[in-house]
C-alpha positions in Angstrom: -62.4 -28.9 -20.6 -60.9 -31.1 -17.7 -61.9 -34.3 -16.6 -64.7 -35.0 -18.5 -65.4 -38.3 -16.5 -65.6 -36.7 -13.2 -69.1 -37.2 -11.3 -69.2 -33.3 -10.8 -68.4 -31.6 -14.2 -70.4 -32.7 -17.2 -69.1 -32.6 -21.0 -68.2 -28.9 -22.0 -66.8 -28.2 -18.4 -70.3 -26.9 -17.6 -72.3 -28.1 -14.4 -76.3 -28.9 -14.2 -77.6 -26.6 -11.4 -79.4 -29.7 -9.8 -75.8 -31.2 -10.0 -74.4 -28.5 -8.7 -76.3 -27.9 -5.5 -76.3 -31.3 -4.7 -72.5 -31.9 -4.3 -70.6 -31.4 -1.2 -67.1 -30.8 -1.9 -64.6 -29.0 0.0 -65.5 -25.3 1.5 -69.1 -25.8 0.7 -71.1 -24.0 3.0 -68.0 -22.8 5.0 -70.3 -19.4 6.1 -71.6 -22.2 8.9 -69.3 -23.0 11.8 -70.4 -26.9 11.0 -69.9 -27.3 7.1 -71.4 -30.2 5.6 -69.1 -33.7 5.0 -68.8 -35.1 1.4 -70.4 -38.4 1.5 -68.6 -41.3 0.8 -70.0 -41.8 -2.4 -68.8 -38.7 -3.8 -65.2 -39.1 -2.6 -64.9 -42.5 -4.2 -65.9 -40.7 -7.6 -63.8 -37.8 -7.1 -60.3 -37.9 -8.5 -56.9 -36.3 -6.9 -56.3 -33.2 -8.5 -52.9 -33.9 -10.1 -55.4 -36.7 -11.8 -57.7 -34.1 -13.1 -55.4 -31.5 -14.8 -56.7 -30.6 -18.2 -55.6 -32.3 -21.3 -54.5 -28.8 -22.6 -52.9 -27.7 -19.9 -50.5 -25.2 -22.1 -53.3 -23.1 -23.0 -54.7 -22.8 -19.5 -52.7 -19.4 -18.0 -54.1 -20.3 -14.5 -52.0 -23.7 -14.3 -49.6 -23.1 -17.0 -46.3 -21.3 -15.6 -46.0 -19.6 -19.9 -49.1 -19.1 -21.0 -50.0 -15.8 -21.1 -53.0 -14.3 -19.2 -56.5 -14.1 -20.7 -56.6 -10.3 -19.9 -53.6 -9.3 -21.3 -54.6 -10.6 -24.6 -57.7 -8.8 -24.3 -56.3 -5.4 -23.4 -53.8 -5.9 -26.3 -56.9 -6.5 -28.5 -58.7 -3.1 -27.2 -55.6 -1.1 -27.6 -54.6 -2.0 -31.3 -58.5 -1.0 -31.7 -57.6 2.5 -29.9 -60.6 1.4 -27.1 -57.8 1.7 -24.2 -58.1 3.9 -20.7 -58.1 7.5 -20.4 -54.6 9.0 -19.7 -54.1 9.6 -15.6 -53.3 13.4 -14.4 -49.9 12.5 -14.5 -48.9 12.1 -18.2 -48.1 15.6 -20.4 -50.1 16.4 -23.3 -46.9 14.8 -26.0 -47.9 10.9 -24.0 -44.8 11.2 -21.7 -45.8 10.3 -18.2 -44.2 11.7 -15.5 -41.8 10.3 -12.9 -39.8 10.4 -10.0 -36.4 10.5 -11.2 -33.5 9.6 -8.0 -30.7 11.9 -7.8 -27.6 11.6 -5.5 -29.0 12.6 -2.5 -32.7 10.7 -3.0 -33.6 7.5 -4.4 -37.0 6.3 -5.2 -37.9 3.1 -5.4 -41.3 0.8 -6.3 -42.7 -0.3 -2.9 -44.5 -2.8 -4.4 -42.7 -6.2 -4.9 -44.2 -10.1 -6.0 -43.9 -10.9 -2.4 -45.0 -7.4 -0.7 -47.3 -6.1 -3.9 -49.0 -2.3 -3.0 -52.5 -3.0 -2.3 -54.2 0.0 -4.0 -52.7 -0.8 -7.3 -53.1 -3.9 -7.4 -56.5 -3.6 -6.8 -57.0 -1.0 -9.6 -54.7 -3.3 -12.3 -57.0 -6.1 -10.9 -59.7 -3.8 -11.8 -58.9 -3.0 -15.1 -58.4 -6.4 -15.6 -61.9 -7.3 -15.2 -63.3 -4.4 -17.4 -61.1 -5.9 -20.1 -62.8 -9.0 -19.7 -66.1 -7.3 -19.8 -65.6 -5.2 -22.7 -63.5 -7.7 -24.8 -66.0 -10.6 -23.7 -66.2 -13.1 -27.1 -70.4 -13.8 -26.3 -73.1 -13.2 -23.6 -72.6 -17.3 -22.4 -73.7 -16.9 -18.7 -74.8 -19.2 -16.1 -77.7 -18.8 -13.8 -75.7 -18.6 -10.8 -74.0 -14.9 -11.6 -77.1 -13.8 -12.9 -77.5 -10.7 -10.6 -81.4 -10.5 -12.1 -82.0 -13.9 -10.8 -79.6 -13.4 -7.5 -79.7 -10.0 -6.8 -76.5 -8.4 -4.4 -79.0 -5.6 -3.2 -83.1 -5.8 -2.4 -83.5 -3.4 -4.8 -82.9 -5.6 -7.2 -81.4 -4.5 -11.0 -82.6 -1.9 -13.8 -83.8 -3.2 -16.8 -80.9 -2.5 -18.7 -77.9 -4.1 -16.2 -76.7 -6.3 -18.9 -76.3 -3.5 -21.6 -73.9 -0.9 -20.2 -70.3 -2.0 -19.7 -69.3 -0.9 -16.0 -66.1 1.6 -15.8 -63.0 0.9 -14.5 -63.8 3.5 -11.1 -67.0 1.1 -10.8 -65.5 -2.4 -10.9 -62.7 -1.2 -8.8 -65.3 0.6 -5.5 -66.6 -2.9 -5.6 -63.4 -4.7 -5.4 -62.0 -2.4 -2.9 -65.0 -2.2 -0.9 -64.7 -5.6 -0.2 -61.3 -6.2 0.2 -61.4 -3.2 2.6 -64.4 -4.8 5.1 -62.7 -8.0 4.7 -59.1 -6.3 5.5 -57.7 -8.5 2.7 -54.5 -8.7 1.2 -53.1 -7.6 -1.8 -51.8 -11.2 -2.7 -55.6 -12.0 -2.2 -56.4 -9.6 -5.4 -53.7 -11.7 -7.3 -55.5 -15.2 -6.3 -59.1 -13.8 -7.1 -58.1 -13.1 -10.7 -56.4 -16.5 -11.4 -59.4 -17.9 -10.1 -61.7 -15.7 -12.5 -59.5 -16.8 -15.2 -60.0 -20.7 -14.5 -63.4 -20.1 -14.1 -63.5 -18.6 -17.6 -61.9 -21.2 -18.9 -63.3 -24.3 -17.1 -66.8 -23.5 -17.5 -66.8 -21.7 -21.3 -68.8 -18.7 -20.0 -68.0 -14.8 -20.4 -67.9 -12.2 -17.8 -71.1 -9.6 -18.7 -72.5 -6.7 -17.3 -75.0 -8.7 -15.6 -72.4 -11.5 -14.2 -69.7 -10.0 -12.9 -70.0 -8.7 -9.5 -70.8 -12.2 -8.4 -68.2 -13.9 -10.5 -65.9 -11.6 -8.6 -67.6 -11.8 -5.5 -67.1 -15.9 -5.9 -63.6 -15.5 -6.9 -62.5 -13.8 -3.4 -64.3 -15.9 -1.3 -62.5 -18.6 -2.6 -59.3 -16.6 -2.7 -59.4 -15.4 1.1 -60.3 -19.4 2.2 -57.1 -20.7 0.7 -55.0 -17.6 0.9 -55.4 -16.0 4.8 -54.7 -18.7 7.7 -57.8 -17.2 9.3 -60.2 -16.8 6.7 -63.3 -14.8 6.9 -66.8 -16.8 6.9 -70.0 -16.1 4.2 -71.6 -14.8 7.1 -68.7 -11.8 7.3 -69.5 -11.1 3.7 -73.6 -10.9 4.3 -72.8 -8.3 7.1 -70.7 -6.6 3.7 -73.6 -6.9 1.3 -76.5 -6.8 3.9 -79.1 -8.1 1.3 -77.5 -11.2 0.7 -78.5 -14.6 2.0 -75.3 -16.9 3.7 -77.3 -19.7 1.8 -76.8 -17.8 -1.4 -73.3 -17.2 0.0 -73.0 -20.8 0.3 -74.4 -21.8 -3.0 -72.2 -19.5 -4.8 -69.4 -20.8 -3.9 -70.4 -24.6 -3.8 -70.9 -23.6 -7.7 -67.9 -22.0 -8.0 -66.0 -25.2 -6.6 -67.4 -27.4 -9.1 -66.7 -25.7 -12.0 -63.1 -25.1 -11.5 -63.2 -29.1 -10.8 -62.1 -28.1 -6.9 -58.8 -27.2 -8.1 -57.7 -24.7 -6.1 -54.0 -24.7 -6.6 -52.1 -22.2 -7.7 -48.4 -22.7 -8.5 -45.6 -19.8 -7.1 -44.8 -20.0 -10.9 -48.5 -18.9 -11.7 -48.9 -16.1 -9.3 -45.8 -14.5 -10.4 -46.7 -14.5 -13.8 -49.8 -12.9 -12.7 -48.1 -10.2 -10.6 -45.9 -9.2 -13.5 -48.9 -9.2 -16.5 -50.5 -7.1 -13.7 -47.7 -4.3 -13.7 -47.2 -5.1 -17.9 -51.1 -3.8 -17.7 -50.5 -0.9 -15.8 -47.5 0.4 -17.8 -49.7 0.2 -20.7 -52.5 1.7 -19.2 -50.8 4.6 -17.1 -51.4 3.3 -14.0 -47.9 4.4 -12.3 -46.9 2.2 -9.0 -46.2 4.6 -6.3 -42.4 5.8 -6.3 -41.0 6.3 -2.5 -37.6 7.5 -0.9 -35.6 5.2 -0.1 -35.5 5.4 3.6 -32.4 4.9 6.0 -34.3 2.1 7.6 -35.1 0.3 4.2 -31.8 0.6 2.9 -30.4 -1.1 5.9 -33.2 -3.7 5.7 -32.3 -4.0 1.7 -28.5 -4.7 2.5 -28.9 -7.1 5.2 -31.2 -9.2 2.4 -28.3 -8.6 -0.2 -26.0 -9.8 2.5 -28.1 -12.9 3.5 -28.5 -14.0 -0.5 -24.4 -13.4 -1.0 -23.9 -15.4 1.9 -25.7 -18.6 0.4 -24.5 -18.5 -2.7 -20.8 -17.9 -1.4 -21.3 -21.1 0.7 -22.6 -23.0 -2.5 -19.8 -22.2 -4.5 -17.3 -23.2 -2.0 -19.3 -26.9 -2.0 -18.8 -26.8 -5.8 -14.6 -26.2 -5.1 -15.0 -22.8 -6.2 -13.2 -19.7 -5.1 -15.0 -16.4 -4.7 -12.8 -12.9 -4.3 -13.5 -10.9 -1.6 -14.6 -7.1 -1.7 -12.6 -4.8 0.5 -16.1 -4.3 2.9 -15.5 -8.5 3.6 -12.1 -8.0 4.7 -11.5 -8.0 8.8 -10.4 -4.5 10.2 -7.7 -6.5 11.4 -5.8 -7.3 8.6 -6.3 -4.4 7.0 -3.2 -1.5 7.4 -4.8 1.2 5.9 -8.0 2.7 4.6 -7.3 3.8 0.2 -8.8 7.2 -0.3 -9.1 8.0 -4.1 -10.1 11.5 -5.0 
């Protein structure tokens, strides 16, 4: 998949480990305050991404703005088979889940918006996500770099059985949080990571096992903090999270992860939408509710000077097209009006 002519991917979209460790490419080694320079060899080889996009680039949800996310085909898969998530507290014994309803006096609303997504539930849709991936995974194709027997997370190292058992959803998502807590990431962040454990899916033909996926994860939101946060946090940060890791291991992890994505590390407005609203599709199929508040006095007023601002524009737009928009009675000066209407 990809650029099969580029000097860092070989045919099949997977990468040689001797390959692998040997290139320099952008963020490798960023744990160090020095990181190492590409040499000039390899960025003669090395194409520009919009160069590099994949010949079937409608079937690759991480790039493609329509193409529908790997997980939620999955989940879909696990539910027609009846293999879905156990109901929450919240849902009555007939399957109706229970809600906040608004009233005159209250209104609740979703605090959790594409631009502003809640952080918790992301996290746990994020979650669920990845135990989709695991439990729905089409073979056991792994790559030595996830292997947690080879590259253990902790010095105790892994039971003999780590690659049998599926992890639970309450497992995958105390790692994930753990993590995103120390590193006092973002919720946005949690979005990223999964589009980039999508494309590494994809790019490098491999399936997210029991045994792999805490460092596929773990590579996904180092990546995902770099590009994301304006002041991202260093490998070393992360080996004072997981205290038996190396920052060379660190390093190497993500040097890998780099090369198999191809270094793309874009990811359209389009795409992380998309994302954001599979994520909630998920949740609403899985009975994981999004938070319902009151509608504060100080987010209302916030709400209608945002309404304002978007009227505004598009009333200045349609009088550059020559077009005339009415006026509401709240738009109208207090001087010229004579009297204040009072229907009852």
């Amino acid at each position: 998949m990809g650029n099969k002519n580029s000097c860092c991917v070989y045919p099949g979209g997977r990468s040689s480990g001797r390959s692998a460790s040997s290139q320099k490419g952008p963020g490798a080694g960023t744990g160090d305050p020095h990181p190492e320079e590409v040499s000039e060899e390899h960025m003669c080889n090395l194409q520009h991404i919009s160069e590099r996009e994949p010949d079937d680039l409608d079937q690759d949800p991480s790039l493609h703005p329509t193409a529908g996310p790997l997980f939620l085909i999955k989940s879909k898969q696990l539910i027609e088979n009846g293999l879905v998530r156990r109901r929450s507290r919240s849902t009555l014994d007939d399957g109706r889940t229970l809600k906040k309803s608004s009233s005159c006096s209250t209104i609740y609303l979703d605090d959790s918006t594409v631009s502003q997504p809640n952080l918790k539930n992301t996290i746990k849709c994020v979650a669920l996500a990845i135990c989709y991936h695991i439990r729905n995974r089409a073979d056991n194709r792994i790559l030595d770099i996830f292997d947690e027997k080879l590259h253990p997370l902790t010095k105790d190292g892994v039971p003999t059985d780590y690659d049998r058992h599926n992890p639970e959803h309450r497992h995958i998502y105390k790692f994930v949080r753990t993590l995103f807590n120390a590193a006092q990431l973002t919720a946005e962040c949690a979005i990223i990571t999964l589009v980039y454990l999508e494309r590494l899916l994809t790019y490098a033909d491999i399936d997210m096992t029991p045994g792999t996926w805490k460092r596929i994860v773990l590579g996904a939101i180092i990546l995902a903090s770099k590009v994301w946060d304006d002041q991202a946090v260093w490998n070393v940060d992360y080996c004072q999270i997981l205290k038996d890791i190396s920052v060379d291991d660190m390093n190497e992890l993500e040097r890998q992860y780099l090369v198999m994505i191809q270094f793309n590390i874009n990811v359209p407005s389009s795409v992380y939408a998309k994302y954001y609203f599979s994520l909630r599709t998920l949740a609403e199929a899985n009975d994981l509710t999004f938070p319902s508040e009151p509608l504060s006095k100080e987010r209302a007023q916030k709400l209608e000077a945002m309404s304002r601002s978007c009227e505004d524009k598009y009333a200045a737009q349609l009088g550059k097209n020559g077009h005339k928009k009415w006026s509401s009675l709240d738009n109208i000066h207090n001087a010229s009006r004579r009297s204040i209407a009072i229907l009852s």
